[in-house]
C-alpha positions in Angstrom: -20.7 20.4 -215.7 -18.4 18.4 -213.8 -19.3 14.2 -213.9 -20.5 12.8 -210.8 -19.3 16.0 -209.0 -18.3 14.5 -205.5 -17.0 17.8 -205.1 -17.1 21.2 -203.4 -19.3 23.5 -204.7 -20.2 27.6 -204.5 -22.3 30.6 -205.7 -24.7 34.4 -207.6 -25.1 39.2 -209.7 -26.0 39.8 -213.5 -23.7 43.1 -214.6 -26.0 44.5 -217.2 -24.7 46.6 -219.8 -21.5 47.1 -221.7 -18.5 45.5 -220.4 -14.8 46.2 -221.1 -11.6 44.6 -221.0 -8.4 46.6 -219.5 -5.8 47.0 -222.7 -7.9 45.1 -225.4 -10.2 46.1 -228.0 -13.6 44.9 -228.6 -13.5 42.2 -231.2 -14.6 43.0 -234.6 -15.9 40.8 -237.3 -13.5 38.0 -239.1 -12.1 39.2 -242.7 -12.9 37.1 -244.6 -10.0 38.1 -247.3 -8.0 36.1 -244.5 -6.6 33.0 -246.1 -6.9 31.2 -242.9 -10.1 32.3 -241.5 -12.2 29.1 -241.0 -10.9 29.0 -244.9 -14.4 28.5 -246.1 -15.3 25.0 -245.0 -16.4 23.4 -242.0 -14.2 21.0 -240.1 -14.0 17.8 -241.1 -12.9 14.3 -239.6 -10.3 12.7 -241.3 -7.9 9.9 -239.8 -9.3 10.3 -236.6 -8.7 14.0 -236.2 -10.0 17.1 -236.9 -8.9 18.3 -240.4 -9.8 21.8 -242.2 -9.9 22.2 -246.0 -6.4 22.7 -246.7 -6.0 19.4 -244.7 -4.6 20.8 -241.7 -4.9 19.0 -238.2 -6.9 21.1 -236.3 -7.0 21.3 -232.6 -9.6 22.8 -230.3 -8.9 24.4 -227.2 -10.9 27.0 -225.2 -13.7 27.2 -222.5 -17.4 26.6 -221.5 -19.6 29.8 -222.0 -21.3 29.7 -220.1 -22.8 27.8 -216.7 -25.0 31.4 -216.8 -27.2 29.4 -218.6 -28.4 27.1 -216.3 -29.9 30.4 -214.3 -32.9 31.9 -214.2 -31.4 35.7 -214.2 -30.6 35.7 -217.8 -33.3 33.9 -219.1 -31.3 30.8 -219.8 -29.0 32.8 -222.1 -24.8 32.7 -221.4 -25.4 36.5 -221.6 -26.8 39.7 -219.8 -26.2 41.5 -223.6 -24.6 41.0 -227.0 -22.0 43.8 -225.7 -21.2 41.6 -222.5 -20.9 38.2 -225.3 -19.0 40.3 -227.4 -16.2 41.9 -224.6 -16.6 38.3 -223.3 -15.4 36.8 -226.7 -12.8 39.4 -226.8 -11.1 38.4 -223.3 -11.4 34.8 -224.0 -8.9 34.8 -227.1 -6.8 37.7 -225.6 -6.4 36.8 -222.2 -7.3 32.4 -222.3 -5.5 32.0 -225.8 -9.2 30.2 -226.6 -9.8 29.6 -230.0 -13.1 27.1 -229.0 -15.9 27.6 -227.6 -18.6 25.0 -226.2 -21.8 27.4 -225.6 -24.6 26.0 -224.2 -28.4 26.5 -224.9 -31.3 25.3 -222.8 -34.2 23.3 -223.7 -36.3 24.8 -220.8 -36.0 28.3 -222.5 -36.4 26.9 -226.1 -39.6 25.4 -225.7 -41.0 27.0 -222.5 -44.9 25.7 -223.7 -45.0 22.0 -225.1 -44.6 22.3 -228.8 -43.7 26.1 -228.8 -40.7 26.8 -229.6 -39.6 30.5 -228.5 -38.0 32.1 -231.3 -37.0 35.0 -229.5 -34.6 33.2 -227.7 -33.5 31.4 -230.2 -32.7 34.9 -231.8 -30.8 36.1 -228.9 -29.0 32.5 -228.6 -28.0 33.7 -232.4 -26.5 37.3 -231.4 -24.6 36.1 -228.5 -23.0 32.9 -230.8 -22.2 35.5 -233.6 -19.6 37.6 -230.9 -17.7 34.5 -230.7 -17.8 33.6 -234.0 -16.7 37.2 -235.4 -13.9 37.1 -233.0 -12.0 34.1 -234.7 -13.6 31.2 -232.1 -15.3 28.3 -233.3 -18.8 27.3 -231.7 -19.6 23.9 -230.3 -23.9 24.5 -229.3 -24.5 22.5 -226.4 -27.9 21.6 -225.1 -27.2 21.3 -221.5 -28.9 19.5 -218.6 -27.8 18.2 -214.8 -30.3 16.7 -212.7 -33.0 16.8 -216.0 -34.5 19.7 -214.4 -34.5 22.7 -212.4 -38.4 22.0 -211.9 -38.1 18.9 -209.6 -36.6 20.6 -207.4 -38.7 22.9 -204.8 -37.4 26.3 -203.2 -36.6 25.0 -200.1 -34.1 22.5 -201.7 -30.6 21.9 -200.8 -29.7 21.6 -204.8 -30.9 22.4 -208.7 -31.0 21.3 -211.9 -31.6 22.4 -215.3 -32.0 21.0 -218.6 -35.9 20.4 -219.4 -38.9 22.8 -219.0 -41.5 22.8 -216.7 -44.4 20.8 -218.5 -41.6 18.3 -219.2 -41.7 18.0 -215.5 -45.3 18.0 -214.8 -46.4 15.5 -217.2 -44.0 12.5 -215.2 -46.0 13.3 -212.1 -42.8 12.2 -210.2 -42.0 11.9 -206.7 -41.1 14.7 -204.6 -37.4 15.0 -204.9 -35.2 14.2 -202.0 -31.8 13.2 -201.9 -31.4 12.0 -198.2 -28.5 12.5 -196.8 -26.2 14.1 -199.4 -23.0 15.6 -199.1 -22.5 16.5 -202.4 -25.1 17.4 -205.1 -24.1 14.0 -207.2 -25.7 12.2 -205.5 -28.8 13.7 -206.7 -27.6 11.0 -209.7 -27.9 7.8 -207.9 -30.0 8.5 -204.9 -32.8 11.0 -205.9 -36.2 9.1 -206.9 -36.9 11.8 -208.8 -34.5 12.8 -210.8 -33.6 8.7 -211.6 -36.9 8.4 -213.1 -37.2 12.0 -215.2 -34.2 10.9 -216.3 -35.5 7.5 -217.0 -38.5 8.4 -218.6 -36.6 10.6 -221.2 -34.7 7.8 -222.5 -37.6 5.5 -222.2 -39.5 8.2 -224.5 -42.7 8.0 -221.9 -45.0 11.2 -222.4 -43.7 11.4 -225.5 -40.7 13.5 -224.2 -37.8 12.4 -226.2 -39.8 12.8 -229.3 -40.5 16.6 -228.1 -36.9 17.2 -227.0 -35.8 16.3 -230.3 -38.3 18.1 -232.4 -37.1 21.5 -230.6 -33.4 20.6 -231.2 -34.3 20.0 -235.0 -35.9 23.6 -234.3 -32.9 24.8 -233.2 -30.6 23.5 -235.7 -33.0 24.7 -238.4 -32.7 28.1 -236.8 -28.9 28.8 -236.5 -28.6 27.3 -239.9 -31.0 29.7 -241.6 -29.9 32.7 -239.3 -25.9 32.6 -239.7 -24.4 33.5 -243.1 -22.1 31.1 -244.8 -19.3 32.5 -243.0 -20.2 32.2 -240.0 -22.0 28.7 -240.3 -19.0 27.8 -241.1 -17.5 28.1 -237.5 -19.8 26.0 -236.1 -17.3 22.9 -235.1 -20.5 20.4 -234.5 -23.3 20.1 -231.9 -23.4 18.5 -228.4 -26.9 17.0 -228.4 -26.8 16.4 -224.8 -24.8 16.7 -221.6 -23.4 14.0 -219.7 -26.7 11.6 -220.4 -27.3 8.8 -218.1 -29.7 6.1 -217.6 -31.3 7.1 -214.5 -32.0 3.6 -213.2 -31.3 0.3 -215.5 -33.7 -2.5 -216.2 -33.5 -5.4 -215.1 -30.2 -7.1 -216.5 -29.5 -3.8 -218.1 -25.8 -2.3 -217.8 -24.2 0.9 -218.8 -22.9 -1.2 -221.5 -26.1 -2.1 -223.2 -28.0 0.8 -222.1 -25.4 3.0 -224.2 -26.3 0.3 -226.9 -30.1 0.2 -226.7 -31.2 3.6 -225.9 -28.3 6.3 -225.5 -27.0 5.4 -229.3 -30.6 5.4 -230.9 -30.7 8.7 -229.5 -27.7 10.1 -231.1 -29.0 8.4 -234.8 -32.0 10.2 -234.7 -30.5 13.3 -233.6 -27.9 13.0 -236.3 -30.7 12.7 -238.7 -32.3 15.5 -237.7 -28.7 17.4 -238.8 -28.4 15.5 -241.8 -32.1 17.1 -242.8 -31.4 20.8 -241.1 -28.3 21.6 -243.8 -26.2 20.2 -240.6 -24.6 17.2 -242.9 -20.8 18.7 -242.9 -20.6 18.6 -239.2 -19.9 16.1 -236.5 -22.4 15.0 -233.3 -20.0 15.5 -230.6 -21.9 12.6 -229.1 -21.0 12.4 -225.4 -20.9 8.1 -223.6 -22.6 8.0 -220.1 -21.0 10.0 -217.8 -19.5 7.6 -215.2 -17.4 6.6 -218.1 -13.7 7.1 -217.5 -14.8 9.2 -214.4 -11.8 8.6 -212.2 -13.4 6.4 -209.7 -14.1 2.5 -210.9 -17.6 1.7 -210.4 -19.8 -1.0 -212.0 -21.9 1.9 -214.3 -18.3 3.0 -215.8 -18.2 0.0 -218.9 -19.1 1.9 -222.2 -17.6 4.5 -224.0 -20.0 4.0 -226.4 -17.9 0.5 -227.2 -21.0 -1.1 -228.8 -21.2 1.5 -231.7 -19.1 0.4 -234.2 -17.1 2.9 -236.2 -18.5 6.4 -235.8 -16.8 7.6 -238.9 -16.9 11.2 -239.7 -20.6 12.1 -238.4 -19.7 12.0 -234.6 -17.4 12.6 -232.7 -16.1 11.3 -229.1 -16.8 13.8 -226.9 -16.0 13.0 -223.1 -15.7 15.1 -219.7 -13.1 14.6 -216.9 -12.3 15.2 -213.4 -10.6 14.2 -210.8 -13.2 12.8 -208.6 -10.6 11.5 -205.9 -8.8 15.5 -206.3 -12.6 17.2 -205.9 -13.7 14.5 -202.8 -10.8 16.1 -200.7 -10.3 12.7 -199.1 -9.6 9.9 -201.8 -6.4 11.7 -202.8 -3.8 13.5 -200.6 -1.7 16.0 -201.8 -1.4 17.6 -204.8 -0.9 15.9 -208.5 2.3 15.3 -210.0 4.0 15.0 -213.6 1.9 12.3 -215.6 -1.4 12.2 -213.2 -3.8 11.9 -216.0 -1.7 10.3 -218.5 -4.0 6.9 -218.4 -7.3 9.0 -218.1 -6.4 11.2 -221.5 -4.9 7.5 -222.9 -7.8 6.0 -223.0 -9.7 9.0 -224.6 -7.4 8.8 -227.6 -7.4 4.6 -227.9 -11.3 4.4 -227.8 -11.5 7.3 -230.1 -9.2 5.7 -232.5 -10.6 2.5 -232.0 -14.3 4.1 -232.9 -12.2 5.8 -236.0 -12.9 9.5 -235.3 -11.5 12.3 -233.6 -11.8 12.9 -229.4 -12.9 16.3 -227.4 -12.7 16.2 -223.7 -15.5 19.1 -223.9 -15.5 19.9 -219.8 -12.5 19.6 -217.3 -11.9 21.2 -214.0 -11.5 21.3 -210.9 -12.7 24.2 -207.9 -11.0 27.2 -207.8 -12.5 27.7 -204.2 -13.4 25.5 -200.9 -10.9 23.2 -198.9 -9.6 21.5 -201.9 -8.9 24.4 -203.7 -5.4 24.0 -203.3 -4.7 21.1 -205.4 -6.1 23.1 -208.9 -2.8 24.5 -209.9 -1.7 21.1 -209.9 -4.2 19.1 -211.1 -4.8 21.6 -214.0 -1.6 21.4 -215.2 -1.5 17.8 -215.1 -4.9 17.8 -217.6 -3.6 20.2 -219.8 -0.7 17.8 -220.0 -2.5 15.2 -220.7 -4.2 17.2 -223.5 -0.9 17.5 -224.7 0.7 14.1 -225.0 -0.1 11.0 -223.5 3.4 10.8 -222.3 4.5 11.9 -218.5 7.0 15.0 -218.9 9.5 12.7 -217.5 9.6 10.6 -220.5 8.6 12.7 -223.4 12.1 13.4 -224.7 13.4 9.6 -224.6 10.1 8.2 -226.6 8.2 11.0 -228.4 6.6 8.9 -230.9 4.4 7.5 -228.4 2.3 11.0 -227.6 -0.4 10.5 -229.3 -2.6 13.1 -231.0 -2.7 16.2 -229.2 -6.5 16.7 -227.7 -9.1 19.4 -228.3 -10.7 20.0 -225.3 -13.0 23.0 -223.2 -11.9 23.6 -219.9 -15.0 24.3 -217.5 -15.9 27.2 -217.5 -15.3 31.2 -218.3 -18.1 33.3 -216.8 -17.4 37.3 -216.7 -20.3 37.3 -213.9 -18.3 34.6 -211.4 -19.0 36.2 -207.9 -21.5 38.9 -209.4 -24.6 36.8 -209.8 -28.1 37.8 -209.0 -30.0 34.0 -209.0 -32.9 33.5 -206.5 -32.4 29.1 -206.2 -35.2 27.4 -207.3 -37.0 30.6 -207.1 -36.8 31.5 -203.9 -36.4 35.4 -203.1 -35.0 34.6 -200.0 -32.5 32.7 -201.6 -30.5 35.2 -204.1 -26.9 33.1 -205.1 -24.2 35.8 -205.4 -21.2 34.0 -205.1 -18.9 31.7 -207.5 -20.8 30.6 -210.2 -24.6 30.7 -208.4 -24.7 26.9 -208.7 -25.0 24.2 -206.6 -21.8 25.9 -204.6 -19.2 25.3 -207.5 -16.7 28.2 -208.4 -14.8 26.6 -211.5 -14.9 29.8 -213.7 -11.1 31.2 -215.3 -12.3 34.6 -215.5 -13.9 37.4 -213.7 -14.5 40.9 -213.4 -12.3 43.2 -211.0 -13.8 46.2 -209.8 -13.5 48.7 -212.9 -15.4 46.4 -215.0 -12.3 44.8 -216.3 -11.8 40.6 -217.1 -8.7 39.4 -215.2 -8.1 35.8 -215.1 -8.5 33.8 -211.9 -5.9 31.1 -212.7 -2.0 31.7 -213.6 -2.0 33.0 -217.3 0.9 30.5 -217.2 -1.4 27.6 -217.4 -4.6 29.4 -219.4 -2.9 31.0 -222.1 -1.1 28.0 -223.8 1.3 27.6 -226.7 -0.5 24.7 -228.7 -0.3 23.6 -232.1 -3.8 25.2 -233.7 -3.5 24.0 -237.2 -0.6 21.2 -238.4 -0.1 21.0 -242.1 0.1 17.4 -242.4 0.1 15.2 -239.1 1.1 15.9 -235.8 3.4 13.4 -234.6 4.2 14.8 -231.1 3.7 18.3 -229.0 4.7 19.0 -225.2 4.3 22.6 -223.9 6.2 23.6 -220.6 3.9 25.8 -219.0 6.0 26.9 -215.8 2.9 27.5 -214.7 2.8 28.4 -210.7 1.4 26.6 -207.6 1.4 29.4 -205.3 5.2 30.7 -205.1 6.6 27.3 -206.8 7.2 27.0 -210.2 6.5 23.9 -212.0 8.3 22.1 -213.7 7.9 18.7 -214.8 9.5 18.3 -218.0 12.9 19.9 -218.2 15.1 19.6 -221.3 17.5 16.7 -220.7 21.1 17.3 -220.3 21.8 15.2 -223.7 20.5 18.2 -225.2 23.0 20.7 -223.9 22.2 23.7 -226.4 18.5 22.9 -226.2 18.8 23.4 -222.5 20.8 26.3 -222.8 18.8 28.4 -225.3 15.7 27.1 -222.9 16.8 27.9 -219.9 14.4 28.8 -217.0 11.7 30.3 -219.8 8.8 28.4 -221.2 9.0 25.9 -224.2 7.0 23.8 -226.6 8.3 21.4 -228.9 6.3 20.5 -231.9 7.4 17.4 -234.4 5.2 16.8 -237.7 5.4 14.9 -241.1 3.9 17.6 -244.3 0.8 16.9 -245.7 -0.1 17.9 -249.3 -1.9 21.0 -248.9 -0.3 25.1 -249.4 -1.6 26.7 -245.7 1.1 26.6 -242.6 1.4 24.9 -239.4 0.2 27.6 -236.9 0.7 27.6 -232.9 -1.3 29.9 -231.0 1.4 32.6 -228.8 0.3 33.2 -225.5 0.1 37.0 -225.3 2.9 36.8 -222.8 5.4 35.5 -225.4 6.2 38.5 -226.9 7.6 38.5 -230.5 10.3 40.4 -229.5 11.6 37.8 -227.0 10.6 34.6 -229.2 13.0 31.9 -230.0 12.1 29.0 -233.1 14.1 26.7 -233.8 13.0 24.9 -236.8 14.6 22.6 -239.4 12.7 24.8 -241.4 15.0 27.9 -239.9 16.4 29.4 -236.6 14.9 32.9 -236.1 15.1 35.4 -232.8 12.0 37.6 -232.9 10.2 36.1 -235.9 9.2 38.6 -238.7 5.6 39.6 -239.7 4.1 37.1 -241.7 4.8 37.6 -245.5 3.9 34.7 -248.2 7.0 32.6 -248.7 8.3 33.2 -245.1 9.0 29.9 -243.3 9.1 31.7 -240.0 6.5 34.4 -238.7 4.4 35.9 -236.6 0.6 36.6 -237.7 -2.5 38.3 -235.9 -4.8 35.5 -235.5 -8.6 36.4 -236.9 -11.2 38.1 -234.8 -8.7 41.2 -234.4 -8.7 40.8 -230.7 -4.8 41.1 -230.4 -3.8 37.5 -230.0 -0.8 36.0 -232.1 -0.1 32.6 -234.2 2.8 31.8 -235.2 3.5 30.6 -238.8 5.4 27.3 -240.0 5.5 27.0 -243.7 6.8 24.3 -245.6 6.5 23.9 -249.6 7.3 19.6 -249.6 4.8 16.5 -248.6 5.6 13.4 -246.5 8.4 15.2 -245.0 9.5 15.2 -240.8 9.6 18.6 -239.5 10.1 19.8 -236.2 10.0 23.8 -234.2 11.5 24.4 -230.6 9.7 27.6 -229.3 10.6 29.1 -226.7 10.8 32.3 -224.5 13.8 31.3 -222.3 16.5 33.0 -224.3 17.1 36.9 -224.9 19.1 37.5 -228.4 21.4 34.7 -228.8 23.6 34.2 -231.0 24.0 32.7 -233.9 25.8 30.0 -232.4 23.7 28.7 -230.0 20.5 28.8 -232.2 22.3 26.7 -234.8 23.9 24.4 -231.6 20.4 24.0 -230.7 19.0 23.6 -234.2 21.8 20.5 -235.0 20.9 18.8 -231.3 17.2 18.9 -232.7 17.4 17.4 -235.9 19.6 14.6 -234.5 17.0 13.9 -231.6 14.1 14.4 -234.1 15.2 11.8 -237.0 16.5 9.7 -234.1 13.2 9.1 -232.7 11.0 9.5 -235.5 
């Protein structure tokens, strides 16, 4: 959930039962004769990225399923049903060109009795993380918490939390929770007795409760690594062991800094044993710093980033939220955010990342879809995926592309087929039943809900959701910028049009979308793929490649340099295929949905600009 959430908020109705999705099909299971399903390893870190076993860069990008979890209706499951995960997982490749998923689990419903783990849930954890998997989407397990618990807080209260069970609760004896006066439910963080010394107890290990929280997730990991096949094990991308952890209150002379150092990063060793001894060695900790790190506001508690770790190396990964804290207050920024917002914020992702020698996921991002700043999301949406993108403004992408950085995995928060249908007494309270939003704390951040017949339509311009994005890179990835046109209400934006030095660029471009992709070949036989939003057609796609100039791309045959391929899951969705047969080599693809047949002319105007701009720059 979102960091320190000075933000609006809003809320509750479980749909039981089969759901469906209007014009796609239910997914079915992955084939596994498909050379490029998962391709039979897990993901790897290698040079500070994501790498799979052909060594292909692999990039993330997809939702968090779901905030259901942290409510009582559905016993702590993302899920009403298996059928609702499965038409859910369907949508979410289809319809928000996802091929990640970050799927939380709670600890409350794991262990429900102190050392009792409750397999049954467990099992049902299992059947809802198989839909995604069979549908082509990588898993990244979560085990989620705000506020430690839902069980300091009493019916009549203003707020929740969730995260750990009741007798977690009952054996800290802590002080009836009150936040005084709060505007927002944040503050719960830094101004609730209560909460600051749960959460201060867990990292202190008092009760014992760390030691219990982490025999559950050993549990856990034992479970899904029993109860998967090899297959599907294999799209497990690596395990959040907890959500935006924070200290709760410092000791004396204790900062964020050192509090990262002498109790959040013990923490994450002990739970990474616990995967090294669960079959769990091949995959990352996507280990997360204190929240208030690189939170958009300054404050004293934001120094960390886990700086005092040393190299992470290929066990863990960075995992970090963001928002815009000063967009979400409705008071610290006017207006709306513009080309380049987040460029520092995402920066500073990739340079500690590098720094700690792994690879980054911003694994939550957001902003309300509701309330009075609800106006600014177009904007500031666009500007994160951006920043996913390149670290480069749009504005100066063209003149310096060397300088973009990798291009980000990240989960934007949230997708939840049950927004505005919820059924969630707060805190328990019968006289309290949450409908609305997402039936938390008054947020409404979901991308997707269901319209009257049953059907998942996307509550966010497809424009923005459903992204081209570079999925798999054989080699490296040396720059990427996508052009969403994305719309803020009637106004199209667009903040990084082709420059007029590129005249035939421009021209085959012209008012459609556009991504630009430039990479050097790695050694391995498997293509560069980039996921097609469902509204780029084949039909009406332009590449321009050094590796060839092709309108309406063929089906994907071996030894094709340019096509078009189902991606796995057989939900619909598209990738299309780059294949190159040299090493160490600078490529670079144009694609675009701007141009309708043109001729020869202009593709091979377009294609000689390119390559000029490309071994210019690179």
């Amino acid at each position: 959930m979102p960091n320190i959430r000075v933000r609006l908020l809003a809320v509750l109705v479980v749909l039981c039962g089969s759901l469906t999705v209007a014009g796609v099909p239910p997914a079915t299971a992955a084939t596994p004769s498909d050379p490029l399903w998962f391709d039979g390893a897990p993901l790897t870190v290698r040079d500070g990225r994501f790498a799979d076993a052909q060594g292909r860069e692999i990039v993330l990008r997809g939702y968090n399923v779901s905030g259901e979890t942290k409510l009582a209706e559905n016993t702590g499951l993302p899920f009403a049903s298996v059928a609702d995960a499965r038409r859910s997982a369907t949508a979410l490749r289809a319809l928000g060109g996802g091929n990640a998923v970050r799927f939380l689990l709670s600890w409350a419903h794991a262990e429900p009795v102190r050392g009792q783990v409750d397999t049954a849930y467990l099992a049902a954890v299992t059947e809802q993380m198989r839909a995604f998997l069979d549908a082509g989407i990588r898993v990244q397990p979560d085990f989620h918490q705000d506020l430690y618990s839902r069980y300091l807080f009493h019916t009549g209260s203003w707020y929740t939390g969730d995260g750990a069970p009741g007798w977690a609760v009952a054996a800290g004896n802590y002080p009836a929770e009150n936040c005084g006066i709060c505007l927002f439910w944040g503050q719960n963080i830094t101004q609730n007795a209560a909460v600051q010394q749960a959460q201060y107890d867990f990292w202190h290990n008092a009760h014992g409760i760390q030691d219990a929280f982490l025999a559950t997730a050993r549990t856990t990991l034992t479970y899904l690594h029993q109860h998967l096949d090899a297959a599907e094990f294999t799209g497990i991308a690596g395990f959040d062991p907890y959500n935006e952890p924070y200290a709760g209150r410092y000791d004396a002379g204790q900062t964020s800094r050192t509090w990262e150092r002498d109790l959040l990063w013990p923490f994450y060793a002990k739970f990474r044993a616990g995967m090294d001894a669960t079959g769990w060695q091949d995959k990352a900790a996507l280990v997360e710093p204190n929240l208030f790190w690189n939170a958009g506001i300054p404050t004293q508690q934001q120094e960390g980033g886990l700086l005092d770790a040393g190299t992470l190396g290929p066990g863990y990964v960075l995992n970090t939220h963001f928002y815009d804290q000063k967009a979400i207050s409705g008071i610290l920024m006017w207006g709306k955010a513009a080309d380049g917002q987040y460029a520092d914020d995402f920066a500073a992702v990739r340079d500690r990342a590098s720094a700690a020698g792994t690879a980054a996921v911003v694994s939550e991002f957001g902003h309300p879809l509701s309330g009075t700043v609800s106006d600014k999301a177009p904007t500031v949406l666009k500007a994160m995926y951006q920043g996913l993108d390149s670290r480069l403004p749009g504005k100066s992408w063209w003149a310096g592309p060397a300088a973009s950085g990798p291009v980000l995995s990240g989960t934007q928060w949230q997708w939840d087929l049950y927004s505005g249908r919820h059924h969630e007494p707060m805190n328990g309270d019968p006289a309290k039943v949450l409908t609305a939003g997402d039936a938390w704390n008054d947020e409404d951040l979901s991308a997707v809900r269901l319209d009257d017949s049953g059907n998942a339509v996307l509550r966010q311009d497809a424009r923005l959701l459903d992204r081209l994005y570079p999925s798999a890179t054989a080699g490296t990835a040396l720059a990427f910028t996508y052009e969403d046109r994305s719309r803020d209400g009637s106004t199209t934006l667009t903040w990084n049009p082709v420059p007029g030095s590129l005249p035939g660029v421009a021209k085959l471009v012209g008012s459609g979308r556009y991504g630009v992709l430039v990479w050097r070949s790695g050694s391995g036989t498997a293509p560069t793929e980039l996921h097609l939003p469902a509204s780029f057609p084949t039909g009406s796609t332009t590449v321009v490649s050094d590796l060839g100039a092709v309108y309406a791309p063929p089906a994907y045959t071996p030894g094709t340099p340019v096509a078009v391929a189902p991606e796995p899951g057989g939900t619909g969705s598209r990738r299309l295929l780059l294949g190159d047969t040299d090493s160490g080599v600078l490529h670079y693809a144009l694609v675009t949905d701007g141009a309708t047949a043109p001729p020869a002319g202009e593709l091979s105007a377009a294609r000689s600009e390119l390559a000029a701009w490309a071994a210019a720059r690179f």
